[in-house]
LOVO-515986 format. One record per atom (N, C-alpha, C): x, y, z; residue in one letter; residue number from 1. Coordinates in pm, whole numbers, m for minus. Layout:
<nodes>
[[X Y Z] "a" NUM]
...
</nodes>
This chain:
<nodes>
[[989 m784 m968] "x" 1]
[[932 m657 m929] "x" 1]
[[1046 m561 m895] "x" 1]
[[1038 m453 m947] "x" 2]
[[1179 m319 m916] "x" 2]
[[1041 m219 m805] "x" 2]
[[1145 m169 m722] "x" 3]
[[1098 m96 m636] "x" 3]
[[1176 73 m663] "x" 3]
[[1099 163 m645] "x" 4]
[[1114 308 m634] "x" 4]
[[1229 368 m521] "x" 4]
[[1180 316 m419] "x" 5]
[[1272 353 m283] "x" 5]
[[1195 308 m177] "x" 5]
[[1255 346 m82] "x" 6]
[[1246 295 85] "x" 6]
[[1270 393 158] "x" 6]
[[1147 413 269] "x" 7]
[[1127 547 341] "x" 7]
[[1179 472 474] "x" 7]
[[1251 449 521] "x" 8]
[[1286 381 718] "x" 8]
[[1223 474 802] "x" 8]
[[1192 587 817] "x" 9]
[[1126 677 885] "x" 9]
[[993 742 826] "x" 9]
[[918 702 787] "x" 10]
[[813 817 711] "x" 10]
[[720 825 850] "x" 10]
[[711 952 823] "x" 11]
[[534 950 913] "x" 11]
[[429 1062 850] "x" 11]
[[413 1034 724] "x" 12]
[[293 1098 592] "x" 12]
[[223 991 537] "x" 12]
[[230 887 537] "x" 13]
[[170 759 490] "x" 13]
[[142 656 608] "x" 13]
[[76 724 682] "x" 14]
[[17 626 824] "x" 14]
[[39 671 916] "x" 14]
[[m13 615 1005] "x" 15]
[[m33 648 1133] "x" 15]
[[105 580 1234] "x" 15]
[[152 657 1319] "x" 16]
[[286 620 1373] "x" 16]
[[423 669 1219] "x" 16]
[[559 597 1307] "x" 17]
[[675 622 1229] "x" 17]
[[670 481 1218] "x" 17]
[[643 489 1017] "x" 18]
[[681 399 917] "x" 18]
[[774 349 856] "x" 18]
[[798 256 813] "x" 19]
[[873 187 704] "x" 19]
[[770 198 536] "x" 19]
[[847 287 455] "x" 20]
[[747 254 384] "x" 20]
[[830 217 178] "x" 20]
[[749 144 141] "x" 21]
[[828 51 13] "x" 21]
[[747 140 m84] "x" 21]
[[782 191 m188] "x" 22]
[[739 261 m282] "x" 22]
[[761 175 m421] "x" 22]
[[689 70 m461] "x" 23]
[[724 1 m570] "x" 23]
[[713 50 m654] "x" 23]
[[775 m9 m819] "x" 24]
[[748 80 m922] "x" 24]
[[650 25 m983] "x" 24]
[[576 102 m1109] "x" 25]
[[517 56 m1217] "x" 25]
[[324 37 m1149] "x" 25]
[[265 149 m1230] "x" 26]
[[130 189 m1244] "x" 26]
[[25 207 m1353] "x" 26]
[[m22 145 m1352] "x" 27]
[[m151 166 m1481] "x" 27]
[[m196 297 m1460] "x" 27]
[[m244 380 m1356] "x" 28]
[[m338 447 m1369] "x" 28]
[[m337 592 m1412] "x" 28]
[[m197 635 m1368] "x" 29]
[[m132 769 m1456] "x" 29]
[[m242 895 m1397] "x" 29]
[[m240 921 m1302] "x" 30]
[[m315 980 m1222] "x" 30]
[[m242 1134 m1263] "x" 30]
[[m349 1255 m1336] "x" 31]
[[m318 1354 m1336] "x" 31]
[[m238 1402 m1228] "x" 31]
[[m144 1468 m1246] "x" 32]
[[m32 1537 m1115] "x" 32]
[[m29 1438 m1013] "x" 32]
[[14 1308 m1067] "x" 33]
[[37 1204 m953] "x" 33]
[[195 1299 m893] "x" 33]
[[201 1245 m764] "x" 34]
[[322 1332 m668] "x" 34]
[[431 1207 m712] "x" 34]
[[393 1081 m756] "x" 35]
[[519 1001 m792] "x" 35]
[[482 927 m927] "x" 35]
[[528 1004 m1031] "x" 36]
[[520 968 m1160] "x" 36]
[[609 875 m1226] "x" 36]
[[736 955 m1161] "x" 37]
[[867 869 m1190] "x" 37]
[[862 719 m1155] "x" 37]
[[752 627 m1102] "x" 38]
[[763 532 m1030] "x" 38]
[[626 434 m1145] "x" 38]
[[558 511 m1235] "x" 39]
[[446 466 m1308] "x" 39]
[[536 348 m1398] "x" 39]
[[670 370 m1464] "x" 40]
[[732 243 m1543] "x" 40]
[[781 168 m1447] "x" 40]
[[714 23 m1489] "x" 41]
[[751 m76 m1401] "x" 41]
[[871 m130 m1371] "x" 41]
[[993 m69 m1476] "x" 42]
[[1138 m114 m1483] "x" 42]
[[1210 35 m1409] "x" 42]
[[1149 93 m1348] "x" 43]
[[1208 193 m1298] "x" 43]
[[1291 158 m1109] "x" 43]
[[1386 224 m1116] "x" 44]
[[1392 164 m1003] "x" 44]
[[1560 57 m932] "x" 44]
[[1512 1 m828] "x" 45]
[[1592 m122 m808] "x" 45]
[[1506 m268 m825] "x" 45]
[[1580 m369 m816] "x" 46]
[[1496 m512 m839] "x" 46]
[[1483 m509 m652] "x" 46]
[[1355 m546 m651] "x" 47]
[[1301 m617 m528] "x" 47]
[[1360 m743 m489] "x" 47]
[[1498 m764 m405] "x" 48]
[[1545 m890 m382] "x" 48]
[[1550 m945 m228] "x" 48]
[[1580 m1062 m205] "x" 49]
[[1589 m1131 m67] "x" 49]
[[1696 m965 35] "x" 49]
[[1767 m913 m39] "x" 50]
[[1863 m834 78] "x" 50]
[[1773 m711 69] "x" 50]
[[1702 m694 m10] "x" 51]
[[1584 m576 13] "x" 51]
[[1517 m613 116] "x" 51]
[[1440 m734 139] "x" 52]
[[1328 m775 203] "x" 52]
[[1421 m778 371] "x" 52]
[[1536 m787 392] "x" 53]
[[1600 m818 457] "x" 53]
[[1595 m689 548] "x" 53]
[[1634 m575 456] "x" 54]
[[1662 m439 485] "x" 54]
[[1530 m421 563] "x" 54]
[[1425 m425 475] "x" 55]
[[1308 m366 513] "x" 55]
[[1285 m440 675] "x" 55]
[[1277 m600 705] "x" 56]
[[1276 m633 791] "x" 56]
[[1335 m607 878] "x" 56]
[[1464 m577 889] "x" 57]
[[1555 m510 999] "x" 57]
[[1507 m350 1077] "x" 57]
[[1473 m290 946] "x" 58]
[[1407 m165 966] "x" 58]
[[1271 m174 1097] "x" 58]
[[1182 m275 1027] "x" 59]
[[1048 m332 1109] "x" 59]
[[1087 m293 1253] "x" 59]
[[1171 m391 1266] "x" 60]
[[1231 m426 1415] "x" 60]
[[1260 m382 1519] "x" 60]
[[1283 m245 1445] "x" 61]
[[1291 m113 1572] "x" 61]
[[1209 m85 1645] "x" 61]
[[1203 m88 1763] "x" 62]
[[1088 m27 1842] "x" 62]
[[1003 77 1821] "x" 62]
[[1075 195 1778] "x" 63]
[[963 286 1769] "x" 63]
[[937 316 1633] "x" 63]
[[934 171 1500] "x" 64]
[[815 176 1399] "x" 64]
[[714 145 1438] "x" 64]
[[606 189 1421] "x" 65]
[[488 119 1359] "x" 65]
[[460 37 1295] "x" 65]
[[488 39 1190] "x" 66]
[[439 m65 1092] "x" 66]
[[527 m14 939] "x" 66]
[[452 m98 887] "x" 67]
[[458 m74 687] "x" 67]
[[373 m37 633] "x" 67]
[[406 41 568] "x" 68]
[[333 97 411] "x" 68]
[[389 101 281] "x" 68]
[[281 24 216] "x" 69]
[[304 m11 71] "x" 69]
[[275 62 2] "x" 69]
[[324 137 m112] "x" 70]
[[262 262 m185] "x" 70]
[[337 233 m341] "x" 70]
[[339 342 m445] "x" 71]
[[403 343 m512] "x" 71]
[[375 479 m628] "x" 71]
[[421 481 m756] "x" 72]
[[360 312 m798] "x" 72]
[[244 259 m755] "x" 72]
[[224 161 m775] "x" 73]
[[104 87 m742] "x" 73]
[[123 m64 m737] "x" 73]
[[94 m94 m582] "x" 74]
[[101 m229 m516] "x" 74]
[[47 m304 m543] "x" 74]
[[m122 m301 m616] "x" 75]
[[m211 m368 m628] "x" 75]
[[m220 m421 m775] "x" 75]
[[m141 m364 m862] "x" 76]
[[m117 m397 m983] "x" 76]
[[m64 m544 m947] "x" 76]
[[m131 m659 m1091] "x" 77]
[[m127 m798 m1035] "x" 77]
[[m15 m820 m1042] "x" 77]
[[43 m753 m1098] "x" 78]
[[247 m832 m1122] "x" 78]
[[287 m783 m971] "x" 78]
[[252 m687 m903] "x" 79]
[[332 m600 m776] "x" 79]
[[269 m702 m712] "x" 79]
[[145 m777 m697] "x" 80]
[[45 m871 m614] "x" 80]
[[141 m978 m576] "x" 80]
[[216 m1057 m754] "x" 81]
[[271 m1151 m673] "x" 81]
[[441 m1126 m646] "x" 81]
[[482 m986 m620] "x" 82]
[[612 m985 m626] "x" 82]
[[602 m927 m462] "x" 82]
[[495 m937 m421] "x" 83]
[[487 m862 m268] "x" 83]
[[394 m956 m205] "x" 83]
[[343 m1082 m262] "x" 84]
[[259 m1130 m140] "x" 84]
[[352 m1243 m98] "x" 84]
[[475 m1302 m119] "x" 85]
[[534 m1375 m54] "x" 85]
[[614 m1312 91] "x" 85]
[[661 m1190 34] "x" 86]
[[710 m1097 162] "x" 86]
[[670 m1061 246] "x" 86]
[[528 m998 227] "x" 87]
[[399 m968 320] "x" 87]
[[380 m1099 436] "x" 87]
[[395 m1236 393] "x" 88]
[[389 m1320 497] "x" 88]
[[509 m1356 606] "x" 88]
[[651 m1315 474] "x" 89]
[[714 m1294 583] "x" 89]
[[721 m1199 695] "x" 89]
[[691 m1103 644] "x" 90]
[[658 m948 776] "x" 90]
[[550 m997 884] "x" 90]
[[484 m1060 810] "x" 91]
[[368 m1131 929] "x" 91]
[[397 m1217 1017] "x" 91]
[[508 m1303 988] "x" 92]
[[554 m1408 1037] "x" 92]
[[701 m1327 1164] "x" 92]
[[756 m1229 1088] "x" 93]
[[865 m1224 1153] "x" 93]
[[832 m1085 1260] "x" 93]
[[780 m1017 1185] "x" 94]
[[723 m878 1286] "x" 94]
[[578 m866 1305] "x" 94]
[[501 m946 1387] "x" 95]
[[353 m945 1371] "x" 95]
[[313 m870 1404] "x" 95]
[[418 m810 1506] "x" 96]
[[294 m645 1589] "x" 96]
[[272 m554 1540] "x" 96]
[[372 m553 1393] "x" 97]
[[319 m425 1335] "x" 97]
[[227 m413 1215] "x" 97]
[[173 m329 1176] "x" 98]
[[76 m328 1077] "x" 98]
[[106 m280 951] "x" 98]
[[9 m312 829] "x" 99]
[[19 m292 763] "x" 99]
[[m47 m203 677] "x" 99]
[[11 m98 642] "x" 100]
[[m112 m7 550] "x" 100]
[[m47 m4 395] "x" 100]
[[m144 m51 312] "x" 101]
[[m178 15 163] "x" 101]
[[m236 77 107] "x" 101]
[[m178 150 4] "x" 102]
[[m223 274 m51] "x" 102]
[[m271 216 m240] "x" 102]
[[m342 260 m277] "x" 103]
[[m402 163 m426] "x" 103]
[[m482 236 m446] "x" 103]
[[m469 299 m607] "x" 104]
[[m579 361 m701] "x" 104]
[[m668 265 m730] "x" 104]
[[m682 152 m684] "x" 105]
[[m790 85 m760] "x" 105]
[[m902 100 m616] "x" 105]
[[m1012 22 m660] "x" 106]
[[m1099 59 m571] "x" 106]
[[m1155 m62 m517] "x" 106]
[[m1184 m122 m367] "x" 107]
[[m1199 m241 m246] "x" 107]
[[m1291 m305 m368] "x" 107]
[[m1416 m246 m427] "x" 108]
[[m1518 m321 m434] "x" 108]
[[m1529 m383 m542] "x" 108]
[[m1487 m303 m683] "x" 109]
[[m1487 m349 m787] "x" 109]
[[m1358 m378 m861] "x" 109]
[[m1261 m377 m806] "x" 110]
[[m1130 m343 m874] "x" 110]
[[m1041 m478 m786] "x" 110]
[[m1054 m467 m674] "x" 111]
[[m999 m576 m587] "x" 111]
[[m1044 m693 m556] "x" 111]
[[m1162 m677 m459] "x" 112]
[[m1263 m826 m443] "x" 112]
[[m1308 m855 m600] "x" 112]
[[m1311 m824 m659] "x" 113]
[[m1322 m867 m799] "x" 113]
[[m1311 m775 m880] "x" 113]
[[m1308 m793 m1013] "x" 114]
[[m1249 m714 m1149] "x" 114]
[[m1094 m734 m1162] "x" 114]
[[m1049 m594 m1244] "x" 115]
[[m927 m591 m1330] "x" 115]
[[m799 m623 m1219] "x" 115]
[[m796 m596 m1130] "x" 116]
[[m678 m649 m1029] "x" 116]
[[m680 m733 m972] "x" 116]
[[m775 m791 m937] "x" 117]
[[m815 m919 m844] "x" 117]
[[m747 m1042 m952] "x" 117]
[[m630 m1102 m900] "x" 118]
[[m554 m1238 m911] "x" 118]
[[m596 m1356 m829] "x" 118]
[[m498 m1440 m892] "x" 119]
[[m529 m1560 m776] "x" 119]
[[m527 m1549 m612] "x" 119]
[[m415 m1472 m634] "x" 120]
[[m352 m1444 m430] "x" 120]
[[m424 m1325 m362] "x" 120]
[[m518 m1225 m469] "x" 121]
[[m523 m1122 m389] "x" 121]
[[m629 m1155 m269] "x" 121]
[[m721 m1250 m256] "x" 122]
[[m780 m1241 m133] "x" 122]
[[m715 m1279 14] "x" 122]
[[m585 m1384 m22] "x" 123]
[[m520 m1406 98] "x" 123]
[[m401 m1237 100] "x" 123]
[[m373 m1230 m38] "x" 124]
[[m297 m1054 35] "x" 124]
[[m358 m976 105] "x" 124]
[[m494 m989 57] "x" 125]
[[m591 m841 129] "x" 125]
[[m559 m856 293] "x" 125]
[[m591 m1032 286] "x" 126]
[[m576 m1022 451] "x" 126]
[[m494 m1030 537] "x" 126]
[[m368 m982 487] "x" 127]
[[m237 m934 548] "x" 127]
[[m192 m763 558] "x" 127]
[[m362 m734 499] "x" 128]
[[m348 m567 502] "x" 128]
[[m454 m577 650] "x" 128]
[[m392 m435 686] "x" 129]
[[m424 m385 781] "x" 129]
[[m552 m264 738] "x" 129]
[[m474 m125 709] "x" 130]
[[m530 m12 661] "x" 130]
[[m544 m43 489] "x" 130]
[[m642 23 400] "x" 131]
[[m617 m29 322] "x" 131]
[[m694 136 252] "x" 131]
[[m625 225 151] "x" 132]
[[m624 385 124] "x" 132]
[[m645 341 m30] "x" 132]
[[m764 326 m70] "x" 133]
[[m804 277 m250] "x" 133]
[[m853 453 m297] "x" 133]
[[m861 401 m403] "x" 134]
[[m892 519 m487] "x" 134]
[[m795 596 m556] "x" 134]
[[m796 632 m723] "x" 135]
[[m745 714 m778] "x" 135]
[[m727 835 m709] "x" 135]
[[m614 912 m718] "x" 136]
[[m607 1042 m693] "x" 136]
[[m650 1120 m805] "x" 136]
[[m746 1214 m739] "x" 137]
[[m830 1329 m876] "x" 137]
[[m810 1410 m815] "x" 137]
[[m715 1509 m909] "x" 138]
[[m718 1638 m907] "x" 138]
[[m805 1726 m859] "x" 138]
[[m902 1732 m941] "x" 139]
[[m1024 1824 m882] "x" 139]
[[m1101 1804 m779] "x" 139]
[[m1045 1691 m702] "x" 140]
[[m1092 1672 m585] "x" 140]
[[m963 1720 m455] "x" 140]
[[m880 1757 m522] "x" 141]
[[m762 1763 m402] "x" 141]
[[m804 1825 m290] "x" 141]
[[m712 1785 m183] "x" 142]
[[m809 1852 m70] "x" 142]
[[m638 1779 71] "x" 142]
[[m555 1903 37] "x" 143]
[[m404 1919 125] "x" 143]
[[m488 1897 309] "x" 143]
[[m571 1929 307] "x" 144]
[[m643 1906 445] "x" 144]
[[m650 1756 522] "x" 144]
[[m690 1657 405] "x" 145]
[[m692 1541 416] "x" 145]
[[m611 1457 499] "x" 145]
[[m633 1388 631] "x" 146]
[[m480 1301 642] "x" 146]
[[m497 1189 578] "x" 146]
[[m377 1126 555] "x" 147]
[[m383 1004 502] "x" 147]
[[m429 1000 337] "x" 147]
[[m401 1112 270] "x" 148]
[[m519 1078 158] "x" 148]
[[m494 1200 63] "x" 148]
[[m449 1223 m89] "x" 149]
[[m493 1344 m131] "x" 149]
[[m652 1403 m211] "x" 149]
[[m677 1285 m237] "x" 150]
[[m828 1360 m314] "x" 150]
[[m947 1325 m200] "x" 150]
[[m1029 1385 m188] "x" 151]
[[m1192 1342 m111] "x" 151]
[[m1229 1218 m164] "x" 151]
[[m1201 1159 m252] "x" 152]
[[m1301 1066 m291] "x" 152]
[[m1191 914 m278] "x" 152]
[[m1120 974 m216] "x" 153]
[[m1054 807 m198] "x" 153]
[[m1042 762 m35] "x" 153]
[[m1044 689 8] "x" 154]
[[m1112 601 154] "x" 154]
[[m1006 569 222] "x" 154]
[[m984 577 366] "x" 155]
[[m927 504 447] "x" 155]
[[m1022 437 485] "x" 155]
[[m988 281 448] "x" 156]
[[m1018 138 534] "x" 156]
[[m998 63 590] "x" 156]
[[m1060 42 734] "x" 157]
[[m1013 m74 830] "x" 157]
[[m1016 m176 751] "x" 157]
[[m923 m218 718] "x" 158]
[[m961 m364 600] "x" 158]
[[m1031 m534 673] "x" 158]
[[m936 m520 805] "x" 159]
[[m947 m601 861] "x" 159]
[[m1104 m657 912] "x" 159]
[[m1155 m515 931] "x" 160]
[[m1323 m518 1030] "x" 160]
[[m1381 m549 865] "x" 160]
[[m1364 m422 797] "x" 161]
[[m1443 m496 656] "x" 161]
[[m1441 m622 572] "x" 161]
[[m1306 m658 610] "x" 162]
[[m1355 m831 507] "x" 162]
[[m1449 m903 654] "x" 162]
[[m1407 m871 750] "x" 163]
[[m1470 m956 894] "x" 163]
[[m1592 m968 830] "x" 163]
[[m1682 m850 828] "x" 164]
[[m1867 m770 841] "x" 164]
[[m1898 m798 702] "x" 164]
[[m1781 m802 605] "x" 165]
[[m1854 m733 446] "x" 165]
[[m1917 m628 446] "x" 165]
[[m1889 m512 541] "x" 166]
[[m1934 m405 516] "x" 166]
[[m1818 m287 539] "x" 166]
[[m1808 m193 417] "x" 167]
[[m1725 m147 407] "x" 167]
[[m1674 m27 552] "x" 167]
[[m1540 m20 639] "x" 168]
[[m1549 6 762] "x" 168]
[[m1438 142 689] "x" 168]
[[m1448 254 720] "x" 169]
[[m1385 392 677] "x" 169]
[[m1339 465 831] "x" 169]
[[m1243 460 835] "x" 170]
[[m1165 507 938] "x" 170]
[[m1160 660 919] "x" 170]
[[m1243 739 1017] "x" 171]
[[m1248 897 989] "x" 171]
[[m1127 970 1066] "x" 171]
[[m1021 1039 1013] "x" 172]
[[m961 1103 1125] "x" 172]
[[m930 1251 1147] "x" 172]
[[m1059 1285 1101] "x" 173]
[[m1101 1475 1101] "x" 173]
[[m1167 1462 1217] "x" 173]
</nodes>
């Protein structure tokens, strides 16, 4: 897996000051996606042990929050298994902080089952925290939004929703 870049400070992709991994390589080619350059999957650096290292050190600071996975696209099954061995390490080594992902595909049909759903993705899901699905559409843009550029894509408590099986949408207007 090649990664895009590494944000050590973001605070536009979640809630609190982030760490956030921008992997490369996307199916979905989202009209006026804001990171296009990141849609070829060979774009980039290789995702290695001194990456994962970096990122972890980063974690560690007191005043992150957490991680966010973005890209590109995380949920793509090759990004699934080039990020769900790491994901346990972040769990293992920094538990207090959380995790948010960002994914054009969508919780219900695209993840819990269909075209992205792999072998690992149900134990990845549950190392997500926040979980921001949906294509970005243009004609839905809406700069107002936090967390989110089109209306029609979801912030989800992921955690309460696999709990209930009912889908839990975190409002923050």
């Amino acid at each position: 897996m090649n990664y895009a870049t590494i944000k050590k400070y973001d605070i536009a992709n979640g809630l609190g000051v982030r760490v956030s991994l921008f992997v490369s390589g996307c199916t979905h080619h989202c009209k006026n996606c804001f990171n296009a350059v990141a849609w070829d999957f060979q774009y980039g650096n290789l995702f290695t042990k001194e990456v994962e290292d970096e990122i972890i050190a980063a974690l560690k600071q007191p005043m992150i929050t957490g991680l966010t996975l973005l890209g590109g696209e995380p949920m793509e099954p090759q990004n699934q298994n080039g990020l769900y061995e790491f994901l346990k390490r972040v769990k293992k080594e920094v538990p207090n902080k959380d995790i948010w992902c960002y994914t054009g595909y969508t919780l219900e049909t695209d993840l819990l089952v269909g075209k992205a759903h792999i072998e690992i993705t149900d134990d990845f899901l549950t190392m997500i925290d926040v979980l921001v699905d949906g294509k970005f559409v243009e004609k839905l843009k809406d700069i107002t939004l936090k967390f989110r550029g089109s209306s029609n894509q979801r912030v989800i408590d992921l955690k309460k929703t696999l709990a209930t099986n009912q889908i839990t949408i975190i409002n923050f207007d």
